[in-house]
PDB file of N, CA, C and O in Angstrom:
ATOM      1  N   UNK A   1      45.379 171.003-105.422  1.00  0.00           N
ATOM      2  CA  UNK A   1      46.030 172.109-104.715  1.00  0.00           C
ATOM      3  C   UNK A   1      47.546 171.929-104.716  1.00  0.00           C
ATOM      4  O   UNK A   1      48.184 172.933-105.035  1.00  0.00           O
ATOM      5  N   UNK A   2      48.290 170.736-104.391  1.00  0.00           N
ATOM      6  CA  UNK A   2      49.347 170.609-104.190  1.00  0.00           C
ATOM      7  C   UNK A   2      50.419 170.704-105.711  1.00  0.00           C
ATOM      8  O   UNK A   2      51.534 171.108-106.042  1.00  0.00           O
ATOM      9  N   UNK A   3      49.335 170.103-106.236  1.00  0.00           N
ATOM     10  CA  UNK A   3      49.848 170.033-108.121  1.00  0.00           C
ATOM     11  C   UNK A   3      50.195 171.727-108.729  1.00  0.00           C
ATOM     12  O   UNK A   3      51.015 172.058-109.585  1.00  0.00           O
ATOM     13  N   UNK A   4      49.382 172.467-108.050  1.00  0.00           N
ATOM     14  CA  UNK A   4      49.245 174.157-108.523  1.00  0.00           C
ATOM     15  C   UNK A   4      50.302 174.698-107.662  1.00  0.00           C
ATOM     16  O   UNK A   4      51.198 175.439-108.067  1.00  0.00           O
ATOM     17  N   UNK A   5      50.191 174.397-106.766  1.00  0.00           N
ATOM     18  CA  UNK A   5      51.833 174.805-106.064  1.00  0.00           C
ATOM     19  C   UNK A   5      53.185 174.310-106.550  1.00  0.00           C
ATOM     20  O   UNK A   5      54.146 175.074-106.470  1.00  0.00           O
ATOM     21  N   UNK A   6      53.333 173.069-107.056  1.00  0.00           N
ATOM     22  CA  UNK A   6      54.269 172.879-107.376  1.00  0.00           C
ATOM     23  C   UNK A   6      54.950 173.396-108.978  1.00  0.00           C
ATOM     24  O   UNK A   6      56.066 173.657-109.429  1.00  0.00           O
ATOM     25  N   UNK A   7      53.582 173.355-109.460  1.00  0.00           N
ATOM     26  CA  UNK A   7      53.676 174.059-110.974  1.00  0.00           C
ATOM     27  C   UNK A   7      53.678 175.257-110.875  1.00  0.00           C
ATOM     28  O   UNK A   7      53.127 175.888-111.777  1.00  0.00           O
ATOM     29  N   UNK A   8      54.109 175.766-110.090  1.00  0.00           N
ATOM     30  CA  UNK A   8      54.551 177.491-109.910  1.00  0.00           C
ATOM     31  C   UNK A   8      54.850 177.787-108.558  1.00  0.00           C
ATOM     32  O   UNK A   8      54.097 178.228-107.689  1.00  0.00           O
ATOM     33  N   UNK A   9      55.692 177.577-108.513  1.00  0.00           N
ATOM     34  CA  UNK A   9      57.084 177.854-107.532  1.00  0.00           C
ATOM     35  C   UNK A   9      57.324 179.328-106.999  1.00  0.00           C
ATOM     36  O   UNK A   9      58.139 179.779-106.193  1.00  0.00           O
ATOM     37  N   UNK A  10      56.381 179.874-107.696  1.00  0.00           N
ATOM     38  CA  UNK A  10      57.019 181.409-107.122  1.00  0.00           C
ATOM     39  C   UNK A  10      55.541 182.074-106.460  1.00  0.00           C
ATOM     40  O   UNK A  10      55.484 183.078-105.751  1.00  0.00           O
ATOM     41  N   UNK A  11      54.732 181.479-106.768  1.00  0.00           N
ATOM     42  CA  UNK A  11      53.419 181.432-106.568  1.00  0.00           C
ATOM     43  C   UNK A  11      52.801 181.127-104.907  1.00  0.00           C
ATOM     44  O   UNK A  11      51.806 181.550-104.318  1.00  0.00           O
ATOM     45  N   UNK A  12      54.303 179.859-104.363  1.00  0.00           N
ATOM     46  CA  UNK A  12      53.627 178.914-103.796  1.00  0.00           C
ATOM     47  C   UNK A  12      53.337 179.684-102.580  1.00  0.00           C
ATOM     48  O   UNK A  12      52.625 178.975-101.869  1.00  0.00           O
ATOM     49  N   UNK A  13      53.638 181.165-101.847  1.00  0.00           N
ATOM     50  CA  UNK A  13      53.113 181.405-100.800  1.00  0.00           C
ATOM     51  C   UNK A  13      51.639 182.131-100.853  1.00  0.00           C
ATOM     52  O   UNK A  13      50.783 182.371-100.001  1.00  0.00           O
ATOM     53  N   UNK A  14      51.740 182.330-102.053  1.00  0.00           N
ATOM     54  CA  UNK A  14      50.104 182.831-102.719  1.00  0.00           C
ATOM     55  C   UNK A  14      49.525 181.997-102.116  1.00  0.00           C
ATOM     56  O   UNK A  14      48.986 182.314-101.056  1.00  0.00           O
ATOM     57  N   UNK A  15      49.468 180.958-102.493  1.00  0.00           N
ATOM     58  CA  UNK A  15      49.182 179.279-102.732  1.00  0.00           C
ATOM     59  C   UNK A  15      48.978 178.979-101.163  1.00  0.00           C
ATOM     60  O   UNK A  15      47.862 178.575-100.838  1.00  0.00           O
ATOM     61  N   UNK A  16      49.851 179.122-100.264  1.00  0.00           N
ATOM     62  CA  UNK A  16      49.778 179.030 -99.206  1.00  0.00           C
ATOM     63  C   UNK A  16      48.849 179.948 -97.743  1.00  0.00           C
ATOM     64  O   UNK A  16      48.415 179.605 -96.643  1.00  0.00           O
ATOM     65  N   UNK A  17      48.888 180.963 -98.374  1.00  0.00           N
ATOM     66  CA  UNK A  17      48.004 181.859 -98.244  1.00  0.00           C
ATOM     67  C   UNK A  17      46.250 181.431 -98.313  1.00  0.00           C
ATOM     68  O   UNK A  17      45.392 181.477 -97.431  1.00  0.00           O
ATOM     69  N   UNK A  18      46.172 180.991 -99.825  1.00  0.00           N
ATOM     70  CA  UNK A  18      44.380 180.744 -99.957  1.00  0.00           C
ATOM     71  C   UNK A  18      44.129 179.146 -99.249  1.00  0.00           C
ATOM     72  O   UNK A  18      42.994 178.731 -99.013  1.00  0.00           O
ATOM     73  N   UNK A  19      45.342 178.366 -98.968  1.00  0.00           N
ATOM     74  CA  UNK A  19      44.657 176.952 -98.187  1.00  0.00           C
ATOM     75  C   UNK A  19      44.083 177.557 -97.114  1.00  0.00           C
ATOM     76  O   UNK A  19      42.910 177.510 -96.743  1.00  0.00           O
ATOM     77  N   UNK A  20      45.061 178.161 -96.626  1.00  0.00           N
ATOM     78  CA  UNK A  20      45.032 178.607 -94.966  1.00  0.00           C
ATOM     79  C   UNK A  20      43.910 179.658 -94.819  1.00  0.00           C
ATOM     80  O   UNK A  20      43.493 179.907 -93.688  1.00  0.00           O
ATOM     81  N   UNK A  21      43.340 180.359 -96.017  1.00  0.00           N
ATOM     82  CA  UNK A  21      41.918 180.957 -95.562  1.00  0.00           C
ATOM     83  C   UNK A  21      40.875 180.036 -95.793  1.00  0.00           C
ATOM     84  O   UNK A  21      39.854 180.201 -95.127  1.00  0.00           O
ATOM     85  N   UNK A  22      40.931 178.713 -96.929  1.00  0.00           N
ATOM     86  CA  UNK A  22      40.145 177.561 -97.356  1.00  0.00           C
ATOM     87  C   UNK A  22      39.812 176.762 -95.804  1.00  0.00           C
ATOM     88  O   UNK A  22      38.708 176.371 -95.426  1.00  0.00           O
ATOM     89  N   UNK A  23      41.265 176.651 -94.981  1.00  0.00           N
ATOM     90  CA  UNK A  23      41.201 175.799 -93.929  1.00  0.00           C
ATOM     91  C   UNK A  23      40.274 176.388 -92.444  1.00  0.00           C
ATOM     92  O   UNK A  23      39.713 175.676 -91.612  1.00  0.00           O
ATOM     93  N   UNK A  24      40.364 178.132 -92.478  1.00  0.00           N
ATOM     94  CA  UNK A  24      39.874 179.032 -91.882  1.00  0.00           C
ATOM     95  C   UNK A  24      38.787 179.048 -91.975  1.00  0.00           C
ATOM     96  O   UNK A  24      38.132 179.200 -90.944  1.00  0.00           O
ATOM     97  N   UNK A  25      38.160 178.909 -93.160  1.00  0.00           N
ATOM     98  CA  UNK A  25      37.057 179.097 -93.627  1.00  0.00           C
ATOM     99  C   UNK A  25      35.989 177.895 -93.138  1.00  0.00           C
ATOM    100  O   UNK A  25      35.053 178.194 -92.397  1.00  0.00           O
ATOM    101  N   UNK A  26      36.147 176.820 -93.499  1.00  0.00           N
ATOM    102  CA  UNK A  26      35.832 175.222 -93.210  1.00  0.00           C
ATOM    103  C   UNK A  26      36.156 175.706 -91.741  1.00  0.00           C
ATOM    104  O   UNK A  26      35.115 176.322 -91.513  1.00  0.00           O
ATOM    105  N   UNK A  27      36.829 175.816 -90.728  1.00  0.00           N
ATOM    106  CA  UNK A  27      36.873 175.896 -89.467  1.00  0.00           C
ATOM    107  C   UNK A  27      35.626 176.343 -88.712  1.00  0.00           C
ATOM    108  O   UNK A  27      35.026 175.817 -87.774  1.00  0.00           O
ATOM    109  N   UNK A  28      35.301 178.051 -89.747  1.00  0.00           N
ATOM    110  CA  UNK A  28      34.104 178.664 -88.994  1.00  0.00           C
ATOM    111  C   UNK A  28      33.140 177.708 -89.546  1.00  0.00           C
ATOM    112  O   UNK A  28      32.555 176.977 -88.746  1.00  0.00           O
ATOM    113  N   UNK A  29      32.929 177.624 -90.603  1.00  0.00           N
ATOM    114  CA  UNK A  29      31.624 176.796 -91.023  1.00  0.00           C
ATOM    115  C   UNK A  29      31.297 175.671 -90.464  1.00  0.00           C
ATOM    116  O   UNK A  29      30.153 175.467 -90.056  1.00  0.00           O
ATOM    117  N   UNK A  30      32.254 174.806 -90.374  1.00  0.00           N
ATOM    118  CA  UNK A  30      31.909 173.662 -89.503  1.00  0.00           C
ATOM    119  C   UNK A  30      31.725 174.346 -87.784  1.00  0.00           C
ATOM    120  O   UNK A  30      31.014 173.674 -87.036  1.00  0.00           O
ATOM    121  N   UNK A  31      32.224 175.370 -87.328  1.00  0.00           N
ATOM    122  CA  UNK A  31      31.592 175.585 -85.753  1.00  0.00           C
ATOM    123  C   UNK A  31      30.495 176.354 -86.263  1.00  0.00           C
ATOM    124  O   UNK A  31      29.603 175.538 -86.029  1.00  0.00           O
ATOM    125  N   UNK A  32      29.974 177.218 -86.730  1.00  0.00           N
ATOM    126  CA  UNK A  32      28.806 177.877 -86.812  1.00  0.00           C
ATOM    127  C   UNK A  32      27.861 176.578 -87.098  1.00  0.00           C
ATOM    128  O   UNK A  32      26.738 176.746 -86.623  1.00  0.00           O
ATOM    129  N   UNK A  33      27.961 175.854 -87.476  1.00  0.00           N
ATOM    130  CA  UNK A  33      27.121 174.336 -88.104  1.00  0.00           C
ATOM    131  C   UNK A  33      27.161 173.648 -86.657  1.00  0.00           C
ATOM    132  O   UNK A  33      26.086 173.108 -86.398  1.00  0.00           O
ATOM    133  N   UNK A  34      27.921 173.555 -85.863  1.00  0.00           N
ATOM    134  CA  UNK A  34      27.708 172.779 -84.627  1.00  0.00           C
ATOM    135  C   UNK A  34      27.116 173.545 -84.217  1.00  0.00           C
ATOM    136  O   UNK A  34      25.980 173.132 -83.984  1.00  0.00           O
ATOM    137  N   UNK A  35      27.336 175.064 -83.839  1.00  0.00           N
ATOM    138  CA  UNK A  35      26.332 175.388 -82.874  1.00  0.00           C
ATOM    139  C   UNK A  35      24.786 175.643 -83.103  1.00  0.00           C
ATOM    140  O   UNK A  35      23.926 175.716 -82.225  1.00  0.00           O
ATOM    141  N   UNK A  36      24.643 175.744 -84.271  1.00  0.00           N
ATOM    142  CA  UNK A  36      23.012 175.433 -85.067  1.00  0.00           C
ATOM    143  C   UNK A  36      22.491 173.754 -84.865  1.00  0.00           C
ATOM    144  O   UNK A  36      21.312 173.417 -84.758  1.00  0.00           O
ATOM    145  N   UNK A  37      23.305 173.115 -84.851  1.00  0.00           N
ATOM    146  CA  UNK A  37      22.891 171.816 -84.464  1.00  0.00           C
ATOM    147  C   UNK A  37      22.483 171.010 -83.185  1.00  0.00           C
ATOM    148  O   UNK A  37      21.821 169.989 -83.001  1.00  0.00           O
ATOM    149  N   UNK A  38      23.388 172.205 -82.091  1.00  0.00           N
ATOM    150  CA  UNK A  38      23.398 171.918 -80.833  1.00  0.00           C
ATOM    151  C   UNK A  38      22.068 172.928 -80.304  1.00  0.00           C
ATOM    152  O   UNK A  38      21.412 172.679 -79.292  1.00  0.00           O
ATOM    153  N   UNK A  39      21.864 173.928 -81.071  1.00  0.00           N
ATOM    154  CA  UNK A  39      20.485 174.637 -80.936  1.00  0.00           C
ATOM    155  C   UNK A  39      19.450 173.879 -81.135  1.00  0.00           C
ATOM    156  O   UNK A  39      18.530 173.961 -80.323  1.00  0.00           O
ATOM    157  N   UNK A  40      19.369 173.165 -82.008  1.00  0.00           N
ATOM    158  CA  UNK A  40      17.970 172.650 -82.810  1.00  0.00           C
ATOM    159  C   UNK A  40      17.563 171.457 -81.759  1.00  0.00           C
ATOM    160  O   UNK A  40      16.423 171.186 -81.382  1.00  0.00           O
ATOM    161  N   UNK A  41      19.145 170.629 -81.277  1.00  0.00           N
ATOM    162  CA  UNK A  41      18.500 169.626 -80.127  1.00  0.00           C
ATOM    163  C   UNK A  41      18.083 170.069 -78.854  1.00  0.00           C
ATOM    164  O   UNK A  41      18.693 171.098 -78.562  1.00  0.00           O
ATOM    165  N   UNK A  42      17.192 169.666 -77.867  1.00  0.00           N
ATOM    166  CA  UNK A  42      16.886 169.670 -76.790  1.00  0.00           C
ATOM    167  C   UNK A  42      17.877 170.150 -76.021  1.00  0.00           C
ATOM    168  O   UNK A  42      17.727 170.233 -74.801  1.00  0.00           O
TER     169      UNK A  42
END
């Protein structure tokens, strides 16, 4: 990721843009995953 940003410089808020939905993304998934986990236990 960091290598593709730097190799295109004009790019890089593109670039900055798809971490931050990558990081968004992993956010919900990992809480939708806790709360299925916290369901399944007692």
């Amino acid at each position: 990721m960091v290598w593709l940003m730097r190799q295109d410089k004009k790019k890089g808020k593109i670039g900055l843009v798809v971490l931050a939905v990558l990081v968004v993304g992993v956010l919900i998934y990992v809480y939708l995953n806790r709360d299925a986990l916290n369901g399944v236990r007692p």
